[in-house]
Steps between C-alpha positions, in 0.01 A plus 500: 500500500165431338193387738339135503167618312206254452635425180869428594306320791395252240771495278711411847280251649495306142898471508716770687763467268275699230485852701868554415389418123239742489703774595692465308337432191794709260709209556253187543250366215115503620321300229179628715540842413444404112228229571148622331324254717579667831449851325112384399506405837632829631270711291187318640659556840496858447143526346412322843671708723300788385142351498546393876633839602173633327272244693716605812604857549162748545760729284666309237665728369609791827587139717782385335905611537646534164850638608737175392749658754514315813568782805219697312277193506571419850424867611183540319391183664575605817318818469207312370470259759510781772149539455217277654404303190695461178478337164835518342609304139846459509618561854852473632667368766822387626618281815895530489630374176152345399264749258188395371223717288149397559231429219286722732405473856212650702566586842168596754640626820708206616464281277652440112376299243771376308393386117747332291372514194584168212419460152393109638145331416378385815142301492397447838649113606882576426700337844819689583619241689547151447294202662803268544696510780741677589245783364672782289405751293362431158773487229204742259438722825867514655639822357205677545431465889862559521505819349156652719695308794817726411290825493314426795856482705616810358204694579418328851897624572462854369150570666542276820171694609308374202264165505595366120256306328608345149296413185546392170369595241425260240324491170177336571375210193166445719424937345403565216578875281131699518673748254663417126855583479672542878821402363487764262473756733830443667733486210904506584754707324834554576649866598868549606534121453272423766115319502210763544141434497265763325148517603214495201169546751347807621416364805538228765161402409551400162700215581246304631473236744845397743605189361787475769492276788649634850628203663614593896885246554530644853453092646763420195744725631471421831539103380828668260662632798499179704654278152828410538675622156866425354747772574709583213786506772396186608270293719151606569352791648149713516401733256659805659820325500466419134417898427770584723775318337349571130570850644825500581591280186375786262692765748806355444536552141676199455435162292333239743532127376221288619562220345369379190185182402190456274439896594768571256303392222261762487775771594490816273823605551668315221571518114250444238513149339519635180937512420486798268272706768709376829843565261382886438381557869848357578643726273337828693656351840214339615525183721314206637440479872392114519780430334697712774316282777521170340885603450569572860303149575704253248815670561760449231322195358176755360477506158233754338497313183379163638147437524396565899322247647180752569450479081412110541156487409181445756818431737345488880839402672694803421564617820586160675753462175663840593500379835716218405720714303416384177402905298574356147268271299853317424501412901203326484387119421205301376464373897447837611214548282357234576131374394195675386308618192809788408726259609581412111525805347732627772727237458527572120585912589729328739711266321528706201645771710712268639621374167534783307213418267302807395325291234138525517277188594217399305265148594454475143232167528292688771475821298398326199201335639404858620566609164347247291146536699499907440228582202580761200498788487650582831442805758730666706330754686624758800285757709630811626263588846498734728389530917419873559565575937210749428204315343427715127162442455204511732410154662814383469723411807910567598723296250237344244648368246461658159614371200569772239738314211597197306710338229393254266739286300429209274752216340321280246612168410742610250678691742348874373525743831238745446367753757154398481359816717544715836242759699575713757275789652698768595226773547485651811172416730441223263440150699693281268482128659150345345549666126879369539330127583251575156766606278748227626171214444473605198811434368582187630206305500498528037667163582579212712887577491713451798549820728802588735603707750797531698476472861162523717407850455269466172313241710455705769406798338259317346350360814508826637256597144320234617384575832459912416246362280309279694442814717388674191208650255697432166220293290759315390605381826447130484641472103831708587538262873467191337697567228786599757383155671640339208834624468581506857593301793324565832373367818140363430216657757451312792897337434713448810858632529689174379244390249651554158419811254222378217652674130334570258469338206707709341726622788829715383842341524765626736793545312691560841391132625662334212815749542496360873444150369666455197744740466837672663718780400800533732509848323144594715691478814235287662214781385231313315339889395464545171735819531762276588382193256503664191839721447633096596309319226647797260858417633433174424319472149679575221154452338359819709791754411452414175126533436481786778812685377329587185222780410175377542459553093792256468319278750208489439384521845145745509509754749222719601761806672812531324648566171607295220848571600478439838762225666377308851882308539784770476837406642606868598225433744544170629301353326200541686242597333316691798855679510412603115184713606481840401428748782211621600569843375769446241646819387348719770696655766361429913461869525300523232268283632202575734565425860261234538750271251829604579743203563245213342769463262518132427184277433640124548316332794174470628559720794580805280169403299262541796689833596445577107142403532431698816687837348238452242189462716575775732716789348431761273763412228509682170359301175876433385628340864148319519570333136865435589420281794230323349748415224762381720250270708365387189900424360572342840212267508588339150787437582413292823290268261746521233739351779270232579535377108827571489532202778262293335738553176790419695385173676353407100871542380649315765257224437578500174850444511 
């Protein structure tokens, strides 16, 4: 059987019952492997990885074990570490059925330096533990001392003549890049369907100054190993216990149940939402493991079809529901709600579950006042941004935020949709964020319309704008930060924590508020994203398969990307229109394709957009791959403010009824 590894560690200690899932993923559905969020996250991971075994190893490049084979690993190590001192990158070792491989260690005489290395910001006051008592470990901090606590017990029980001292390595925002482009000198490919990082310096030296912090946890181990934790058996025990029985769990090859509660939410191991995709991965045999577990919990009374009661939204009684045996949102009642500000809307998902009503809910009075005070011509606007592990320009610290694109749409008062503009900077090296905040000025401020945005993120980015300014030279500074002042909400200097935000006087409008306050879609499952809003305002609206089933010629609807002939609602594909985007390279076989592209296939989220966006910034792609992305981000991004007007369209028609 397979060995409890630092990253079956984690999958175990998050829910047991996933370690039989994962191997065997032939027969269970992992929505994680697909999601382009984690990937950007993975890729950064990777990129950081290398730069700290750089800044570590005195031979970057001779210190590190390649072999993936695990008795070769483990002998190599132990050759290595015969000697006095040793720097190794990768090293192996094994205490019974537990294997782990180092990010790199240096050992001098009797003593090892452990360092764990994470692709986390860290900036100097972050608490691992909490100040309430009983004190635990931070919920942002948990897995992370965890996994160096894991590695520290394997190693301290392979070498039990070794003093082990652990570190990790974080990604420190207080450091600043003294060189342009580090990110582009670590760019990842894929070879033999696995991650590699290529190097683009000559030297160690031309990557500047360490902008990693080394952090010593050896006090927050010792605090670890005197917690109490919950055994998956049962009861509590100490951390070795916990390891131990996480052990034998993955030894036995055998499904565990552990039970099932708001953790089941967030499980991976499940279908996609979407019916047509979850009906074809049916179709090739796949299954869904939390339906498995929630199965074996109900018993005969389970039904897969029913809303669970983990979909009811901003729900904080889950667990004590499950408790009660109550796993449906059919089982529950107003009374266990209760009060509060969600307390409303819940009931609404509720009762319409209850009833069978998959009508959606409009408050048609309070969305007319909103409606009535907007100002023609509208703007719907939606930034695509980006927060680089490895800064890309000099004077720039871990995770910045950079904001390379945006969509512009416009609706006049007679109801004309035009796509009023878009930018995007998509050359490598290029610092995009304070010609993105010119270009994006320009364009709105021709008017005094109203401007939207869905969600929080255009604010923030904004913000963000705001602040990299303030630390600037741009002679435009104060213009470009007050305009920003103006269309923003924000904490005024000097504000305390529960004063409210001043906006500006012309502050955007959160389309996702008024879905949260004035409308409900049983069809969104509880989601109030706008992935999940607008394929249920299509099923809805007659009006939208009508005027979005049609070219844009026969529409009439202006688009800056696509073709007179192009179709956004198309029922072989749901319906969706996101679902209706071409791929990235349509017509081109993955083997034809450099390596530095191969599997970006769809372009359809923001995730995939910042992995897009980095593939640009930091790989050499040929001309025809680099104009093919930048078409599809450009494609995707329309259609995310197209969305937005389709909603506004939608809630207009429904109005007008």
């Amino acid at each position: 059987m397979s060995s409890l590894t630092k990253s079956r560690f984690k999958l175990g200690w998050d829910c047991p019952t996933k370690l039989y899932f994962n191997d065997h993923r032939a027969e269970y559905c992992d929505l994680m492997s697909d999601d382009p969020f984690m990937a950007g996250l993975a890729e950064g991971g990777y990129q950081v990885g290398e730069f700290a075994r750089w800044m570590l190893c005195d031979r970057p490049q001779a210190d590190i074990i390649e072999t993936m084979n695990k008795d070769a690993a483990l002998a190599e190590t132990r050759r290595r570490m015969a000697d006095a001192d040793a720097t190794i990158a990768e090293a192996a070792f094994q205490h019974e059925h537990l294997f782990i491989r180092a990010d790199v260690i240096v050992k001098v005489g009797n003593v090892l330096k452990l360092y764990e290395v994470k692709s986390k910001s860290w900036d100097g006051e972050a608490e691992f533990w909490t100040k309430r008592e009983p004190v635990r470990l931070s919920a942002k901090w948990e897995e992370y001392l965890l996994d160096v606590s894991f590695q520290k017990h394997v190693i301290e029980k392979s070498c039990p003549g070794l003093t082990v001292l652990a570190h990790l390595v974080l990604l420190d925002k207080g450091k600043c890049a003294s060189v342009d482009g580090l990110s582009r000198m670590f760019p990842v490919v894929r070879r033999d369907d696995r991650p590699c990082v290529e190097r683009r310096f000559a030297k160690k030296e031309d990557l500047g100054e360490d902008v990693l912090a080394y952090i010593n946890v050896d006090d927050d181990i010792a605090k670890i190993r005197a917690l109490d934790f919950d055994l998956p058996r049962g009861g509590t025990g100490r951390f070795i216990e916990l390891i131990e029985q996480l052990s034998a769990i993955q030894q036995s090859g055998q499904p565990f149940f552990c039970g099932i509660g708001s953790k089941c939410k967030a499980c991976s191991f499940r279908l996609p939402p979407d019916p047509r995709e979850a009906a074809a991965l049916v179709a090739k045999g796949y299954k869904s493991g939390r339906d498995e577990c929630w199965s074996t919990a109900v018993g005969r009374g389970y039904d897969p079809t029913q809303p669970k009661v983990i979909e009811l939204w901003n729900f904080r009684k889950t667990s004590d529901m499950i408790a009660a045996g109550k796993f449906h949102l059919r089982d529950l009642d107003a009374s266990d709600i209760g009060a509060g500000t969600c307390a409303t809307r819940q009931i609404m998902q509720l009762e319409k579950v209850k009833h069978g009503d998959d009508t959606p809910w409009i408050d048609r009075d309070g969305l007319s006042v909103k409606i009535n005070n907007w100002r023609y011509p509208l703007h719907f606007i939606d930034f695509e941004t980006a927060r680089m592990a490895l800064p890309g320009h000099r004077g720039m610290p871990p995770y910045m935020q950079v904001a390379f694109q945006f969509s512009h749409h416009t609706v006049d008062k007679a109801g004309r949709v035009h796509h009023a503009g878009q930018w995007i900077e998509a050359r490598p090296g290029v610092f995009p964020s304070f010609d993105f905040v010119r270009a994006l000025k320009k364009q709105l401020e021709a008017d005094g319309g109203t401007i939207f945005r869905y969600a929080a993120h255009e604010n923030s980015v904004l913000r963000d704008i705001h602040g990299q300014l303030e630390g600037s030279a741009e002679t435009d500074r104060a213009a470009l930060m007050q305009w920003i002042d103006s269309v923003t909400e924000y904490k005024a200097p000097g504000a305390k924590q529960k004063d409210p935000k001043t906006a500006g006087p012309r502050n955007m409008v959160d389309m996702r508020t008024l879905v949260i306050d004035h409308h409900y879609d049983p069809a969104t499952h509880g989601s109030n994203s706008l992935k999940y809003v607008l394929p249920a305002i299509i099923g809805s609206s007659a009006h939208l398969r009508r005027r979005y089933g049609q070219s844009l010629s026969q529409s009439g609807i202006h688009s800056l990307n696509c073709p007179a002939d192009w179709i956004w609602v198309r029922p072989e594909r749901g319906n969706d229109p996101y679902a209706a985007l071409p791929a990235v390279f349509e017509g081109r076989e993955q083997e034809a394709l450099s390596e530095y592209v191969r599997g970006l296939d769809e372009l359809d989220d923001g995730g995939t957009a910042t992995i897009a966006y980095a593939k640009l910034q930091y790989c050499d792609l040929p001309d025809a791959e680099r104009e093919a992305i930048r078409s599809a981000l450009l494609r995707y991004c329309e259609l995310d403010t197209l969305a937005m007007v389709m909603l506004f369209e939608y809630w207009t028609s429904v109005l007008s009824e």
